[in-house]
ZADO-1210 file (C-alpha; in nm, 4 decimals, padded with zeros to 6 digits):
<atoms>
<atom x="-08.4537" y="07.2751" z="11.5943" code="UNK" pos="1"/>
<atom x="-08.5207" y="07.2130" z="11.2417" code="UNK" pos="2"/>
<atom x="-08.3237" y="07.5261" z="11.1191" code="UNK" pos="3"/>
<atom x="-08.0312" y="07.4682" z="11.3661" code="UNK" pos="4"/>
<atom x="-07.9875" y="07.1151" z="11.2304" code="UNK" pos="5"/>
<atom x="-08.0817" y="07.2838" z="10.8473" code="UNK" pos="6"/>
<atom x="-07.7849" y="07.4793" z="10.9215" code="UNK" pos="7"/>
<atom x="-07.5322" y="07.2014" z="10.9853" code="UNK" pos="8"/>
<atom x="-07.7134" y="06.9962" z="10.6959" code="UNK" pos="9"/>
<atom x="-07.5761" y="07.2816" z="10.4493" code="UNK" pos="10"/>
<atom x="-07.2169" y="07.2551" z="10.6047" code="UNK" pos="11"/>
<atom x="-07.2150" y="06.8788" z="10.5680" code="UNK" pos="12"/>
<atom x="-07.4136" y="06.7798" z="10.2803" code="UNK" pos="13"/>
<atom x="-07.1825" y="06.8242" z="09.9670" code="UNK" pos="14"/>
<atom x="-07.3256" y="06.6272" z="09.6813" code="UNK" pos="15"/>
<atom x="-06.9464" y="06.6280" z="09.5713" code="UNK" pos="16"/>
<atom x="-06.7654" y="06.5449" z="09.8667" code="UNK" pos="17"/>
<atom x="-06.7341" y="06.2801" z="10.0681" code="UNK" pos="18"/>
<atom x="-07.0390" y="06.3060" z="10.2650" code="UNK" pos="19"/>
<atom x="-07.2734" y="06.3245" z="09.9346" code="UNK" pos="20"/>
<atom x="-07.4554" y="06.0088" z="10.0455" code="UNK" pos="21"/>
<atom x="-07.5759" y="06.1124" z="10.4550" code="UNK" pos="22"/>
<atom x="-07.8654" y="06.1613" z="10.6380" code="UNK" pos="23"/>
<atom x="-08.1573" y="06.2794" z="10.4692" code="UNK" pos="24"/>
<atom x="-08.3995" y="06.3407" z="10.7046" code="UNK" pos="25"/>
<atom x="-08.6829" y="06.1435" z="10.6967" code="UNK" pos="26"/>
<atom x="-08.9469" y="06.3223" z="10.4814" code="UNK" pos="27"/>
<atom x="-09.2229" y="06.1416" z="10.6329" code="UNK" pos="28"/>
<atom x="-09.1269" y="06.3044" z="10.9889" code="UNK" pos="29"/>
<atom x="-08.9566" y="06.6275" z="10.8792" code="UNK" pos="30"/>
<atom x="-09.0389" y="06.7149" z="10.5163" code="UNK" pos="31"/>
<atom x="-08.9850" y="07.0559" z="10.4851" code="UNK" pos="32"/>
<atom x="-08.6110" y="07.0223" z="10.6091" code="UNK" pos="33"/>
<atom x="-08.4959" y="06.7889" z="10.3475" code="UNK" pos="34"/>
<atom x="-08.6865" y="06.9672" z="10.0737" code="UNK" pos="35"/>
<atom x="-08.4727" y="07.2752" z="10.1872" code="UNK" pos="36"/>
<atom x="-08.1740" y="07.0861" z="10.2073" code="UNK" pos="37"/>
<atom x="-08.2328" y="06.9689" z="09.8527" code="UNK" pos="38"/>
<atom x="-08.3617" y="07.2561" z="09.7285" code="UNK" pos="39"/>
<atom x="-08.0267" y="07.4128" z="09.8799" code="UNK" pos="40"/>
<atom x="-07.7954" y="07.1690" z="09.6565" code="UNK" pos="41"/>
<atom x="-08.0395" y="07.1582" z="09.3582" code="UNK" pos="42"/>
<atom x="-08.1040" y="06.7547" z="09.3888" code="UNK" pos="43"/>
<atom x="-08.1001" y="06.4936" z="09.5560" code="UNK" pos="44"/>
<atom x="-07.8362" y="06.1302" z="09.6037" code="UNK" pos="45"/>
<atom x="-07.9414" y="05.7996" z="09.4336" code="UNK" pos="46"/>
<atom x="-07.9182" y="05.5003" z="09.5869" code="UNK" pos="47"/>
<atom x="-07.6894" y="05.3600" z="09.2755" code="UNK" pos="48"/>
<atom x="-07.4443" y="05.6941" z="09.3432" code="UNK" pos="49"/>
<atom x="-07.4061" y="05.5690" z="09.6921" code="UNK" pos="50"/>
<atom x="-07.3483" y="05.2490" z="09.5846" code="UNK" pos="51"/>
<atom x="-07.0622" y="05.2750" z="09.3442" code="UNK" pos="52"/>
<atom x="-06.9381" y="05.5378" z="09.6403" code="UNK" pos="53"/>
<atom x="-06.8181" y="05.2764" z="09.8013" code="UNK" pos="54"/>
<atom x="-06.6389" y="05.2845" z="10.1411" code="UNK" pos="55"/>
<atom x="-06.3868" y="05.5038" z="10.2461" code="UNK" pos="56"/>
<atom x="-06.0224" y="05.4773" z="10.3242" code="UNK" pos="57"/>
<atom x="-06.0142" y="05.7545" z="10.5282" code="UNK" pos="58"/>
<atom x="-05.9327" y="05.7394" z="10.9604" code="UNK" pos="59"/>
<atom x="-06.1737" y="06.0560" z="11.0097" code="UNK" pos="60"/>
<atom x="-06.5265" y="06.0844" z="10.9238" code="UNK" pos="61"/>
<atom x="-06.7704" y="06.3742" z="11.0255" code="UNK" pos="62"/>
<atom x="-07.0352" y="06.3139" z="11.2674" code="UNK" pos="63"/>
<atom x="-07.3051" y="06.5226" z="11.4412" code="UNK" pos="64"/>
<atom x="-07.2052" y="06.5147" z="11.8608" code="UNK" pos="65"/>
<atom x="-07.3942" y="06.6298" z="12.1430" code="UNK" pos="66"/>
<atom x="-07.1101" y="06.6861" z="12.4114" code="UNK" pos="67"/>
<atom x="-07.3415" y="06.7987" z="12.6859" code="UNK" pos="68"/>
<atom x="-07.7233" y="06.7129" z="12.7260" code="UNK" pos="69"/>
<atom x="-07.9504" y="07.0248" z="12.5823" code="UNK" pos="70"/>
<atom x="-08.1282" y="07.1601" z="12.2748" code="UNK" pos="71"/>
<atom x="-08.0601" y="07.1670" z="11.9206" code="UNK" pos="72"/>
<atom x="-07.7935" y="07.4415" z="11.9821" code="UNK" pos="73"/>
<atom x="-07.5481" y="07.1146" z="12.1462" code="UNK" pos="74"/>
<atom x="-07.5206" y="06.9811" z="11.8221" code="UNK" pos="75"/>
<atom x="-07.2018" y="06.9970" z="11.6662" code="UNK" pos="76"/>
<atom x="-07.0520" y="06.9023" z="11.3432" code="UNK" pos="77"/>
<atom x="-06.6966" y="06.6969" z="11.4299" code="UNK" pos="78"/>
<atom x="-06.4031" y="06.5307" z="11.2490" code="UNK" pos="79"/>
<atom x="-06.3734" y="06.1992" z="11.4676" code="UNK" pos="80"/>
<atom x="-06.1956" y="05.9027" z="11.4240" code="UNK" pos="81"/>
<atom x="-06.3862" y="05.6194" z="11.2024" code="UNK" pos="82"/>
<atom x="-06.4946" y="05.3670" z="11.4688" code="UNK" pos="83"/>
<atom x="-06.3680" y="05.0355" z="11.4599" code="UNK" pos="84"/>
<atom x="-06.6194" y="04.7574" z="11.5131" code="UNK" pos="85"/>
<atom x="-06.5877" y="04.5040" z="11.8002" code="UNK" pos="86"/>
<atom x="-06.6566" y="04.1540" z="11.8483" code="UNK" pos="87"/>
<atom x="-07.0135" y="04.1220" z="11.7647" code="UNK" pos="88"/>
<atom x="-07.0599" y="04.4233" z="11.5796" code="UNK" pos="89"/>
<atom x="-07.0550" y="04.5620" z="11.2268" code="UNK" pos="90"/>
<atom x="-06.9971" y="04.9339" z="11.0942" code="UNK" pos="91"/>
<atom x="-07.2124" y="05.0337" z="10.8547" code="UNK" pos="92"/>
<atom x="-07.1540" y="05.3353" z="10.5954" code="UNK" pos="93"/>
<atom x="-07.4514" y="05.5380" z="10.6359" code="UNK" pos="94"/>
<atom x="-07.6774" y="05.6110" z="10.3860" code="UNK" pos="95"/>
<atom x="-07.9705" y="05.7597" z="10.5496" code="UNK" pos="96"/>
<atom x="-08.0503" y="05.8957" z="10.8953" code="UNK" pos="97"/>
<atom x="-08.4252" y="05.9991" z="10.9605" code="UNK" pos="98"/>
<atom x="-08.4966" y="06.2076" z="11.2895" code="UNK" pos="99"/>
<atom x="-08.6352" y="05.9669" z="11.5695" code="UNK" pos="100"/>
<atom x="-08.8114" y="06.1148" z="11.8184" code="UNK" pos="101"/>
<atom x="-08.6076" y="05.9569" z="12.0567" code="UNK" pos="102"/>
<atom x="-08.3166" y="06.1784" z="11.8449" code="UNK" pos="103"/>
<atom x="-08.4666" y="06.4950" z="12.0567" code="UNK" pos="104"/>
<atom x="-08.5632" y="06.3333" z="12.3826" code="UNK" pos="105"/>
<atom x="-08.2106" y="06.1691" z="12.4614" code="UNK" pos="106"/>
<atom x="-07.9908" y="06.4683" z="12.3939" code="UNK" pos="107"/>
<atom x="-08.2430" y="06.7130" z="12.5588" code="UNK" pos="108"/>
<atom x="-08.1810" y="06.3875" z="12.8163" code="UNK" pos="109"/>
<atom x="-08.5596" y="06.3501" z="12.8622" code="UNK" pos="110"/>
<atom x="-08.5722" y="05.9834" z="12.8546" code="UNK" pos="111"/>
<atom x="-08.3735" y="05.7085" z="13.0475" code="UNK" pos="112"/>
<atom x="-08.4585" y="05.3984" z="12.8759" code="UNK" pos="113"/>
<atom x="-08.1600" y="05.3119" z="12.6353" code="UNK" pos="114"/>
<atom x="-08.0160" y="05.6493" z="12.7317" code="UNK" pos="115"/>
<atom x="-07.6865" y="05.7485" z="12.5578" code="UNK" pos="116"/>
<atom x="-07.3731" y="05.8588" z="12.7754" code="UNK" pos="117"/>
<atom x="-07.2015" y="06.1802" z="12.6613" code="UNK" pos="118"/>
<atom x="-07.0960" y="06.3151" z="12.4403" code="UNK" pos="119"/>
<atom x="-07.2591" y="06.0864" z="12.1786" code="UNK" pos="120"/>
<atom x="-07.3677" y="06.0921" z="11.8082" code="UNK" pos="121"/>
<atom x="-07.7344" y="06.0435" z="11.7346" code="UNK" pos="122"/>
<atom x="-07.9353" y="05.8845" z="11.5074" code="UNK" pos="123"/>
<atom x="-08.1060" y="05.5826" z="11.5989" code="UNK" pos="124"/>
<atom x="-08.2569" y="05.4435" z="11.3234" code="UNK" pos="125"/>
<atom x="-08.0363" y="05.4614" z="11.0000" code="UNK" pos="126"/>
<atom x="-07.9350" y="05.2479" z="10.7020" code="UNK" pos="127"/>
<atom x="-07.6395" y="05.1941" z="10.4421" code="UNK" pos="128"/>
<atom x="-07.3737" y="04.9552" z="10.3077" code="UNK" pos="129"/>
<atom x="-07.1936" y="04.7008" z="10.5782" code="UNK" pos="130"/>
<atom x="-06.8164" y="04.7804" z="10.4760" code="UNK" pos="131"/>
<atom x="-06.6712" y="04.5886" z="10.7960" code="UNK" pos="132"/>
<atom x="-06.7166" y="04.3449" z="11.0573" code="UNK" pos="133"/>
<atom x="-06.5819" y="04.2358" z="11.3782" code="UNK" pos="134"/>
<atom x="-06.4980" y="03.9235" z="11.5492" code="UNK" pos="135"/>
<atom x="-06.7979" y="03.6443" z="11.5218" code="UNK" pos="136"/>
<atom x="-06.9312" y="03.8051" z="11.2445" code="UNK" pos="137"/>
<atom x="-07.0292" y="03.6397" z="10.9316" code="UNK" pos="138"/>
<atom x="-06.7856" y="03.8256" z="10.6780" code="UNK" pos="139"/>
<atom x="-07.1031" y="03.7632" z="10.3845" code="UNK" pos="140"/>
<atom x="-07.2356" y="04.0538" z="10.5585" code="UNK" pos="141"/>
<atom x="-06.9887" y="04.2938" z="10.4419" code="UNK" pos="142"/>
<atom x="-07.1506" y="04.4854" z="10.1468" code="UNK" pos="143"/>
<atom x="-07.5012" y="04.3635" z="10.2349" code="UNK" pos="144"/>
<atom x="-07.7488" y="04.7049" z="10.2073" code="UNK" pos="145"/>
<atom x="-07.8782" y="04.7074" z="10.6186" code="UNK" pos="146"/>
<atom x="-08.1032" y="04.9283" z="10.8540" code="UNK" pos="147"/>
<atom x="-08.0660" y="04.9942" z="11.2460" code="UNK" pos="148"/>
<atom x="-08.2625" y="05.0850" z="11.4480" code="UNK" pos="149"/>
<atom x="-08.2308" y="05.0863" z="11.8667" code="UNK" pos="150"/>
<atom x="-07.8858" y="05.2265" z="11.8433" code="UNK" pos="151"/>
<atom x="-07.6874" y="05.5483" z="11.8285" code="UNK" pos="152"/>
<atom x="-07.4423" y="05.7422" z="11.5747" code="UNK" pos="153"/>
<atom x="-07.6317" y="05.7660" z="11.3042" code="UNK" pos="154"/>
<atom x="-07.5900" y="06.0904" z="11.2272" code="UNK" pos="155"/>
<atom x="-07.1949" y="06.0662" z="11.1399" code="UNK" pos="156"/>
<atom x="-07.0582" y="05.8819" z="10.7946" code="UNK" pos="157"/>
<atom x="-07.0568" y="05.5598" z="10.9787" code="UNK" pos="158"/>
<atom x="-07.2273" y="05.4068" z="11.2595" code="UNK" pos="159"/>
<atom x="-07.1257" y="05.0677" z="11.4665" code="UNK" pos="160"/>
<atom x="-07.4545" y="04.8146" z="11.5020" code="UNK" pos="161"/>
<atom x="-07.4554" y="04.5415" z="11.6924" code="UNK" pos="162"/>
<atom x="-07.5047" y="04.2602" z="11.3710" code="UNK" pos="163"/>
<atom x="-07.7781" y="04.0346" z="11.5278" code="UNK" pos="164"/>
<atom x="-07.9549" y="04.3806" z="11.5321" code="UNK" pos="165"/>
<atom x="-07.9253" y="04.4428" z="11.1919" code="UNK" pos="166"/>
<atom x="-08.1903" y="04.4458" z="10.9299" code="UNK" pos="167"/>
<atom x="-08.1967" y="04.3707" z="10.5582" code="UNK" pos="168"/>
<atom x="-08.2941" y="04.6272" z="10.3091" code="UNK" pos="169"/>
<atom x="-08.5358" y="04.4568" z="10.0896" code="UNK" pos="170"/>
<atom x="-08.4450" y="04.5003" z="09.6813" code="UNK" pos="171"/>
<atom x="-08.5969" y="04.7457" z="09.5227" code="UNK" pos="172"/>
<atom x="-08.6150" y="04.9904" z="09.8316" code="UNK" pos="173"/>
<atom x="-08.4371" y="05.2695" z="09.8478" code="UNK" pos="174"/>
<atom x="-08.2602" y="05.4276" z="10.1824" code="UNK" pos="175"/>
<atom x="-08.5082" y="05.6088" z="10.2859" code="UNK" pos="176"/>
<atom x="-08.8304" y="05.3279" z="10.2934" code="UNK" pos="177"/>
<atom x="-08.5298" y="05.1056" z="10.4423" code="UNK" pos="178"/>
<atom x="-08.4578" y="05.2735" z="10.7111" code="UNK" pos="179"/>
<atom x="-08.8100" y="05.3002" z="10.8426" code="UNK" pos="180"/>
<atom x="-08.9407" y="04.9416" z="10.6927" code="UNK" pos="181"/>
<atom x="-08.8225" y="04.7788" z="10.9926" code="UNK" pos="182"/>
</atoms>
């Protein structure tokens, strides 16, 4: 699994492109894929580079799918439409993604409670900057650093959270402790 999902990390992670800033693996829970990953583009992304980043005015965005329930090898890397958020909800421009074990279980469709449908995206805990909101939602939260956890799409360049759900990053952590402090 880890060298299927090393192998989409080096088609996706560009430390010049657009996708610079997304989902480092957690290196608490998978070490030795994000030290090849950054080992791979000699470095790693601050937290201020990500910052000044930004959000994107693009309508497509890549994301990791699973179309079909199965192992790593279901795991595609897409061009889909950036997702809109709904009443209730915020998107969020992900920093960082870590791999849940729920990440494995779901698409290998091992586990029923808070199953996804497919095709989905995974990730289900992840973190990065609020760049829109969607009816009911308090616009202050637009640019406000947040984690997720308990909900999907992480794994794509942004994610749509439902924003009572939504965590503060504490200042002076980066994305990775973020993502996991909840």
């Amino acid at each position: 699994e880890a060298a299927h999902f090393g192998k989409l990390a080096t088609e996706w992670w560009d430390p010049k492109g657009s996708s610079a800033m997304l989902h480092k693996l957690n290196p608490v829970r998978l070490g030795f894929v994000r030290e090849a990953i950054d080992a791979h583009w000699r470095g790693d992304i601050r937290r201020d580079e990500f910052d000044a980043a930004g959000a994107s005015q693009e309508k497509i965005m890549r994301a990791i799918v699973a179309d079909v329930p199965g192992g790593p090898e279901v795991l595609t890397l897409k061009d889909i439409p950036i997702p809109e958020p709904g009443p209730g909800q915020a998107r969020v421009k992900v920093a960082y993604s870590d791999l849940n074990p729920l990440d494995t279980h779901a698409r290998a469709k091992r586990v029923a409670w808070n199953a996804p449908t497919f095709p989905y995206t995974p990730g289900y805990e992840y973190s990065g900057l609020v760049d829109k909101v969607g009816e009911g939602v308090e616009a202050s939260l637009v640019g406000k650093r947040v984690a997720s956890v308990g909900e999907w799409g992480g794994n794509a360049e942004y994610a749509i959270a439902t924003a009572a759900r939504l965590s503060m990053i504490p200042e002076g952590f980066d994305w990775q402790t973020g993502t996991i402090y909840q």
